[in-house]
C-alpha positions as CSV (number, residue, x, y, z in Angstrom):
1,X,-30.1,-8.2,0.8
2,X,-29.7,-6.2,-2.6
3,X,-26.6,-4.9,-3.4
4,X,-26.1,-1.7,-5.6
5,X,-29.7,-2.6,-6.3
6,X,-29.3,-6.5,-7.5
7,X,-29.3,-9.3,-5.9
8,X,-26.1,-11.0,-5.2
9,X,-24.9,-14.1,-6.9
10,X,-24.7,-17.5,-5.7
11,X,-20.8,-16.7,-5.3
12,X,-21.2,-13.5,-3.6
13,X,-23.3,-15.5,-1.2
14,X,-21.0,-18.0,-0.5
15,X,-17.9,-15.7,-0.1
16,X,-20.0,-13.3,2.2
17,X,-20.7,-16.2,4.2
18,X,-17.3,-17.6,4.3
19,X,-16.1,-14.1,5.6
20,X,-18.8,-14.2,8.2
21,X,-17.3,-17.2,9.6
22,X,-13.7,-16.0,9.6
23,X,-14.8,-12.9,11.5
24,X,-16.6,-15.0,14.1
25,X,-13.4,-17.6,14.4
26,X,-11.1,-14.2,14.9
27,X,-13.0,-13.0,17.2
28,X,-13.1,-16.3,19.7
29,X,-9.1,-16.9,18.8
30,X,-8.7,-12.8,20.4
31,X,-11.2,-13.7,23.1
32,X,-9.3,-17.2,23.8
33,X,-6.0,-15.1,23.7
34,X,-7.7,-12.6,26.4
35,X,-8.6,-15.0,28.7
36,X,-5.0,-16.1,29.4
37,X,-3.7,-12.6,30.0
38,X,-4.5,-10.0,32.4
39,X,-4.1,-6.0,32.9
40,X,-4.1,-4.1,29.5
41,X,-3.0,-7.0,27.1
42,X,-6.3,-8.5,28.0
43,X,-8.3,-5.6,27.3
44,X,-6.5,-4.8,24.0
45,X,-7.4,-8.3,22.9
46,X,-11.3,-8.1,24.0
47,X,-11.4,-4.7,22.1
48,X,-9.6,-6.4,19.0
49,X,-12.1,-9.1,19.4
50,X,-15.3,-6.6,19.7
51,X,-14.1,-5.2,16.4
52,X,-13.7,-8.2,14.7
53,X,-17.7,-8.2,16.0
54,X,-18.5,-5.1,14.1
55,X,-16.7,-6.6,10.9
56,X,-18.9,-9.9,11.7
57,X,-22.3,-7.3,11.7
58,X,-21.2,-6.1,8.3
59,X,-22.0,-9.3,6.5
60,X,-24.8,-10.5,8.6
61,X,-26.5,-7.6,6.8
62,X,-25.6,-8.4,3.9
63,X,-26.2,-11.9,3.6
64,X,-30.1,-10.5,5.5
65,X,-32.1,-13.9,4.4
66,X,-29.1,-15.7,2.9
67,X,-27.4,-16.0,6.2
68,X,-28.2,-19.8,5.5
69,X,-26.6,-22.4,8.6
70,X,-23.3,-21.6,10.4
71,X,-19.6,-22.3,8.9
72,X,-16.4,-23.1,9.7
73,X,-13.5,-20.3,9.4
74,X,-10.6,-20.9,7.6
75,X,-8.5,-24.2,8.4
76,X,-5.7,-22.1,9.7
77,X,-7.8,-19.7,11.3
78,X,-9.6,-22.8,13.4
79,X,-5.9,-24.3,14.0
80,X,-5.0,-20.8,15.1
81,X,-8.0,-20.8,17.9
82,X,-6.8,-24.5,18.7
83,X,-3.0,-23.1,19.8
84,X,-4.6,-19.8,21.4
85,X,-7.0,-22.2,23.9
86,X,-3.8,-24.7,24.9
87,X,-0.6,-21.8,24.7
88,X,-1.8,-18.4,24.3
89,X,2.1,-17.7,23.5
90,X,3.6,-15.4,21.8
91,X,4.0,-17.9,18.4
92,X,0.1,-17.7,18.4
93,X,0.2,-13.9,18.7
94,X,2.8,-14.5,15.7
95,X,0.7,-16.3,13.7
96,X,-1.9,-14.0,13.7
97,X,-0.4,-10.9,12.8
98,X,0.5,-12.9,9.9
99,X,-2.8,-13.4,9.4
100,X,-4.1,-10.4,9.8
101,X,-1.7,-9.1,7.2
102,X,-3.2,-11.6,4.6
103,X,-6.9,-9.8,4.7
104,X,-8.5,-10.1,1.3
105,X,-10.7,-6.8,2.3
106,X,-8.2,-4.2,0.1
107,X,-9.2,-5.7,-2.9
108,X,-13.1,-6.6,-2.4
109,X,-15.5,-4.0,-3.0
110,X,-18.0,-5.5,-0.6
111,X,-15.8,-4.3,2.4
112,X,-16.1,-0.9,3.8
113,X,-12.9,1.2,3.6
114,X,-13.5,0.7,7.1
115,X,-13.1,-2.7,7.5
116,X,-9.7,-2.6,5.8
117,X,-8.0,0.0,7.3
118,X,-8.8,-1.6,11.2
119,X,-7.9,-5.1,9.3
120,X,-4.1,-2.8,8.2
121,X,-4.6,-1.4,12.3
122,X,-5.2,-5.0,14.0
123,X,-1.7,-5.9,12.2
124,X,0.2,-3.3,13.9
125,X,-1.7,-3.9,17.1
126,X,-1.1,-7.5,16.7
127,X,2.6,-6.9,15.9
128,X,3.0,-4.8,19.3
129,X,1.7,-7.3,21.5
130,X,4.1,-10.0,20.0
131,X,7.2,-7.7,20.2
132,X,5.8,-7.5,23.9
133,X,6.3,-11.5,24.0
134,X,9.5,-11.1,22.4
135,X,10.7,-8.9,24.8
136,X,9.7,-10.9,27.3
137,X,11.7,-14.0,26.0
138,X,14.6,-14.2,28.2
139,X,18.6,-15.0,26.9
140,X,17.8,-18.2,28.7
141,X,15.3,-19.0,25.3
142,X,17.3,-17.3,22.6
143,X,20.1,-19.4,23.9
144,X,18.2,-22.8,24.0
145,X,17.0,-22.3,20.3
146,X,19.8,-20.9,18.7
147,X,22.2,-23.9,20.5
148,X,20.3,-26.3,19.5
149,X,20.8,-25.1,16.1
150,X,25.0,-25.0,16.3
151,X,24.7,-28.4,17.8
152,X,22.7,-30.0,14.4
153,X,24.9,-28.2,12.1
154,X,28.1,-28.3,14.1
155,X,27.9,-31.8,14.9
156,X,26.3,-33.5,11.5
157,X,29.4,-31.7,9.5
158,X,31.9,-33.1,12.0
159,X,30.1,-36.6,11.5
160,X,30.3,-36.0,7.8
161,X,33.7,-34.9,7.7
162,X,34.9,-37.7,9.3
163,X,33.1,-40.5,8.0
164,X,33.7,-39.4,3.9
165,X,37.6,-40.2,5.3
166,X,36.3,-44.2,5.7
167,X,37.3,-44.3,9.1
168,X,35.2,-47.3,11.1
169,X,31.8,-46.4,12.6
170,X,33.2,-47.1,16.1
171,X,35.5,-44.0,15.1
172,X,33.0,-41.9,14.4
173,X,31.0,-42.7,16.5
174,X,33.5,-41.4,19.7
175,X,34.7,-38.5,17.1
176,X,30.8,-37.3,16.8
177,X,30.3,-37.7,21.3
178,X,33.4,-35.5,21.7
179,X,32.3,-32.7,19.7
180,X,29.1,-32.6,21.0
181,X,30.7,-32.5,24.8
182,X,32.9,-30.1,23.5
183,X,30.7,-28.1,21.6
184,X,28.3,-27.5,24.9
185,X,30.8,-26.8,27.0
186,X,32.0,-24.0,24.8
187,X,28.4,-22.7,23.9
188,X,27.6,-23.1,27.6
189,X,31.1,-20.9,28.9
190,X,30.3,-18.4,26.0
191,X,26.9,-17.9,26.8
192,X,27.4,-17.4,30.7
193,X,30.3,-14.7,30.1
194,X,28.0,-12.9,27.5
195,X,25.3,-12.8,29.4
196,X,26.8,-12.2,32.7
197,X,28.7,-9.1,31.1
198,X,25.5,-7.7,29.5
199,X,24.3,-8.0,32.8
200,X,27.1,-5.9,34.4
201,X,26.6,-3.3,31.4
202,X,23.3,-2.7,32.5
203,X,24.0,-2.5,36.0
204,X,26.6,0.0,35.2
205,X,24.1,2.3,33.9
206,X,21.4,1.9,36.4
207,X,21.8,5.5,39.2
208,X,23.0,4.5,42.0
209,X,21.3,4.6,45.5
210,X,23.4,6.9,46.8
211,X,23.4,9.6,44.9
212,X,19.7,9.7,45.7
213,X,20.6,9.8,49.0
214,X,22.1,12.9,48.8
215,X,19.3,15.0,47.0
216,X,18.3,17.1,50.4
217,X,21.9,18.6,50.6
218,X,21.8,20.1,46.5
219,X,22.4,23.7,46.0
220,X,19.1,24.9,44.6
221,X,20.4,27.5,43.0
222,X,23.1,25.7,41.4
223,X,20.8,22.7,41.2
224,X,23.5,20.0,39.6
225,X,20.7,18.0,39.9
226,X,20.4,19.1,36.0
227,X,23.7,17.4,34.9
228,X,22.2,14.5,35.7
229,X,19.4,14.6,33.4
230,X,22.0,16.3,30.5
231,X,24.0,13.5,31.1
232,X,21.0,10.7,30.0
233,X,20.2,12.7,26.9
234,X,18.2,16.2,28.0
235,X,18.5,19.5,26.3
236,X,19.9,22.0,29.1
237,X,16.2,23.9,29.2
238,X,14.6,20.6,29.7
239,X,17.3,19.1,32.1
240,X,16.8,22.3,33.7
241,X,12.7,22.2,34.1
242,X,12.7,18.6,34.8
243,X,15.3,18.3,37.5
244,X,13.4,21.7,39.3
245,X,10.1,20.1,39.4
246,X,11.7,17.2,40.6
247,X,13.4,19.0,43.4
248,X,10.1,20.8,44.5
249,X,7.8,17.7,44.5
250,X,10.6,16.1,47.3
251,X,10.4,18.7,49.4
252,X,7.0,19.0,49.1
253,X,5.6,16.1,48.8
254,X,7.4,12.3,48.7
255,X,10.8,12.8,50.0
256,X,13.8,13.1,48.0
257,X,14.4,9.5,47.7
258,X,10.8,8.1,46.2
259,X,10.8,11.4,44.2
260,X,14.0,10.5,42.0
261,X,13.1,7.1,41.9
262,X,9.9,7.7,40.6
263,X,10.8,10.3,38.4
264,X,13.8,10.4,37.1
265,X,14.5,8.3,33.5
266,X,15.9,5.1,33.9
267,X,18.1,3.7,31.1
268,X,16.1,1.8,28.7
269,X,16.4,-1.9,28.8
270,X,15.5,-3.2,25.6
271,X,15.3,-6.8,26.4
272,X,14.8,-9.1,29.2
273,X,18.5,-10.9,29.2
274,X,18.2,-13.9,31.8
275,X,20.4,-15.1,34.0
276,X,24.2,-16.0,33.3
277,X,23.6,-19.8,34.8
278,X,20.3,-20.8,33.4
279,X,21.7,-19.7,29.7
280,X,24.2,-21.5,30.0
281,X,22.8,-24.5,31.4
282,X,20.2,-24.0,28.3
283,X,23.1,-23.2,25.7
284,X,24.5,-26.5,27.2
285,X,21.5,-29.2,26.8
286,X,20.0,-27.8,23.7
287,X,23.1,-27.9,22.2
288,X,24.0,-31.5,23.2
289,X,20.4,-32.4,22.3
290,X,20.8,-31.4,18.8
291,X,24.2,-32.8,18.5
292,X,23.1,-35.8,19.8
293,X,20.9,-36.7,16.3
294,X,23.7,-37.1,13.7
295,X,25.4,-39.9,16.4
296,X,22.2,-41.8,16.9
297,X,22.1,-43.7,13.7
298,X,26.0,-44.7,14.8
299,X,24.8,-45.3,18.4
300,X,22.2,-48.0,17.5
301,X,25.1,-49.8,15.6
302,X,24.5,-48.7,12.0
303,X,27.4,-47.5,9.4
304,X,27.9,-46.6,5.9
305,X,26.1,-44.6,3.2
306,X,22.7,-45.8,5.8
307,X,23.7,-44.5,8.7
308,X,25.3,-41.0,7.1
309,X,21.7,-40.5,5.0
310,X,19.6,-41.2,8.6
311,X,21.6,-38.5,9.8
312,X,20.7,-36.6,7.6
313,X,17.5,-36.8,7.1
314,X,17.0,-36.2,11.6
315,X,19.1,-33.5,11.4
316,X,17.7,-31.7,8.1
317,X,14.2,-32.2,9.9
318,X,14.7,-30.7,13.2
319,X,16.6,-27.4,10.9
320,X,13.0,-26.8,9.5
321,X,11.4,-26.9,12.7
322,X,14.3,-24.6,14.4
323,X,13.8,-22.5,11.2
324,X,10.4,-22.4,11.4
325,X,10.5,-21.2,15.4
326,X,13.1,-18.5,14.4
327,X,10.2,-17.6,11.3
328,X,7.7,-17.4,13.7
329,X,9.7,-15.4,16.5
330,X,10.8,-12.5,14.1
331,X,6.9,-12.4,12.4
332,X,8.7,-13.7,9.4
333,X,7.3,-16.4,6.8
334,X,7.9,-19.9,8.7
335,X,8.2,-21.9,5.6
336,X,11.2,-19.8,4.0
337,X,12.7,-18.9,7.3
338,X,12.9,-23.2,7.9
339,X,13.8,-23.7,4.0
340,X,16.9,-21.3,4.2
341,X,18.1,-22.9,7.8
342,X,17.9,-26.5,5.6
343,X,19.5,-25.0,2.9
344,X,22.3,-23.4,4.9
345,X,22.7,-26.7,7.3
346,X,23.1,-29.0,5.1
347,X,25.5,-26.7,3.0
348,X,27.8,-26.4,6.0
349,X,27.7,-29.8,6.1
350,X,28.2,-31.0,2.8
351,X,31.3,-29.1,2.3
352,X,32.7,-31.1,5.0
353,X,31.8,-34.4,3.6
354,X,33.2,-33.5,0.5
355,X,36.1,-32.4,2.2
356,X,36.7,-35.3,4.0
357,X,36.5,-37.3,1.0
358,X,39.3,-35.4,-0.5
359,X,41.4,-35.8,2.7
360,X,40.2,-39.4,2.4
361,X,41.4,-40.1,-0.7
362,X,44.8,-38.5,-0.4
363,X,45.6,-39.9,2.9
364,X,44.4,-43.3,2.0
C-alpha cells in the first residue's frame, strides 16, 4: 500500500510487519490474561485485547500485498504470553504495563494519534488492574517477601562479622543458626502484633450492629441520624440529604437494618491485611529460609575466605531476585529495583566484616 503517495521501503516493510506481530502477541497475552479471571476484570481485558485488534487492522492495511508470512512478537512480548497462560498473576499484569509504557507509536509517524493515545490509556488501564492485585496481596505476602529479605541481609552480616574475627567455622557455624532462630522468632512476634493491631484499628472503625438496630426509634425531626454521616466526613447539607433518604427508603422499603447497611459509607480499607497467625508463620519461614543461605557453605563443612565468598555469592543472588519481586510489585524497573537491594545487602554486610576484622585484630 502507498504511503503519502510512495511506496514504502524495504525497512518500513519490515518494521510494519514487526508491529503487526506485536499487536497480534498483545492481544492473545490480554485474551490469555482474560481467561483466568472472571466478572469485570475479564471483560476489561477482552476489550483491551479487541483494541489491540483494531491497532493490528491498522497495519494489515498498510502492509495490503506486503503482509508477507506470519512473525513472531517481540521476545519479551512472547515470554510475557508464556507467564500469562501458566500464572495470570499480578507480576504478569506488571510486566505489561511496563510494556505498554515502552510503545514506540509517539514517535512513528506511521501510527495514528489514535493508536498512541489508547497505547498512553492501556498503561493506566493496565496499571489499575495491577494495583487491584496489589490490593489483593495479603500481609501474609508482604510479610513472606520482605522476611526473607531481613533474613539474607541480617544473617550474612552476622556470618561476616563474626568470621572477619577468625573464630573456627564450628563457631560460626552455631553463631549464624542462632541468629537465624532468633531473628524469625522476632520477625514472626512483630509481624503477628502488627497485624493483629491493624486488625483491631479497622475493626474499631467498622459501625456497629447495634446502632443499626436502633434506627426505627430516631427522632425524624431531629434525625441524629446526620451526625453519623458528619462524623465520617459529610458536609452538614449532605449529611443531612443523605441520612433523610436513608431514613425514608427503611421505612419504605428494606427495613431499617439492610437500609444502613446497604447504604451507609463504610470506612475505606485500603488493603487486604491478612491474618495475625499466617503472617507470622510466613515472617517466620521466609525469614529462616533466607537466613539459612549464608550457614550452608558452613553447614557442608567448608571454612575460610571459600566458604565466606559462597556466601556471598547465594545470598547476593537471591537479593536480586527479592529485588526484582519488590520491582515488579511496585511497577518499578526490576533490574534497578534488584541492583539497589545487591547494592544495599551487601553494603550492610560488608561493614560488618570489616568491622569484625577490626575487633579481630584488636582482640587478637
Amino acid at each position: 500500500m502507498e504511503r503519502d503517495g510512495r511506496e514504502p521501503s524495504a525497512r518500513d516493510i519490515r518494521r510494519w510487519r514487526q508491529y503487526l506481530a506485536d499487536e497480534q502477541a498483545e492481544a492473545a497475552v490480554y485474551r490469555d490474561l482474560a481467561n483466568r479471571r472472571g466478572g469485570e476484570e475479564r471483560q476489561i481485558l477482552l476489550a483491551l485485547a479487541d483494541a489491540e485488534g483494531r491497532h493490528e487492522e491498522h497495519w494489515r492495511q498498510l502492509l495490503g500485498p506486503n503482509l508477507g508470512a506470519p512473525r513472531r512478537g517481540a521476545l519479551r512480548t512472547r515470554f510475557l504470553g508464556l507467564l500469562a497462560r501458566r500464572f495470570g498473576s499480578v507480576f504478569v499484569l506488571a510486566l505489561a504495563q511496563r510494556a505498554e509504557g515502552r510503545s514506540p507509536y509517539d514517535a512513528d509517524a506511521d501510527a495514528t494519534n489514535a493508536m498512541a493515545a489508547d497505547e498512553t490509556v492501556h498503561e493506566e488501564v493496565v496499571r489499575g488492574l495491577a494495583a487491584r492485585g496489589r490490593k489483593r496481596l495479603s500481609g501474609t505476602f508482604r510479610a513472606a517477601v520482605f522476611g526473607v529479605n531481613d533474613g539474607l541481609v541480617s544473617n550474612l552480616a552476622l556470618v561476616l562479622g563474626i568470621g572477619a574475627t577468625g573464630v573456627s567455622p564450628a563457631t560460626i557455624l552455631f553463631t549464624g543458626i542462632a541468629g537465624l532462630l532468633a531473628g524469625a522468632l522476632s520477625m514472626g512476634a512483630g509481624e503477628y502484633v502488627s497485624v493483629r493491631s491493624q486488625r483491631e484499628l479497622l475493626e474499631a472503625s467498622t459501625p456497629a450492629a447495634p446502632a443499626k438496630s436502633v434506627l426505627s426509634h430516631l427522632d425524624l425531626a431531629a434525625n441524629e441520624l446526620t451526625l453519623v454521616y458528619r462524623a465520617r466526613g459529610m458536609s452538614e447539607a449532605e449529611a443531612e440529604t443523605y441520612a433523610r433518604g436513608v431514613l425514608a427508603t427503611a421505612y419504605a422499603a428494606t427495613g431499617p437494618i439492610d437500609a444502613v447497611s446497604k447504604q451507609a459509607p463504610e470506612p475505606d480499607e485500603h488493603e487486604a491485611i491478612g491474618t495475625g497467625t499466617g503472617a507470622a508463620l510466613s515472617s517466620f519461614c521466609f525469614f529462616a529460609s533466607g537466613a539459612l543461605l549464608p550457614v550452608l557453605p558452613y553447614l557442608f563443612g567448608m571454612s575460610g575466605d571459600a566458604a565466606i565468598i559462597l556466601a556471598t555469592v547465594l545470598v547476593g543472588m537471591a537479593l536480586l531476585a527479592t529485588g526484582a519481586v519488590v520491582g515488579l510489585l511496585s511497577g518499578g524497573p526490576p533490574l534497578k529495583r534488584a541492583l539497589r537491594q545487591l547494592v544495599i545487602g551487601l553494603g550492610a554486610a560488608a561493614v560488618t566484616y570489616l568491622l569484625g576484622l577490626v575487633f579481630g585484630t584488636t582482640l587478637g
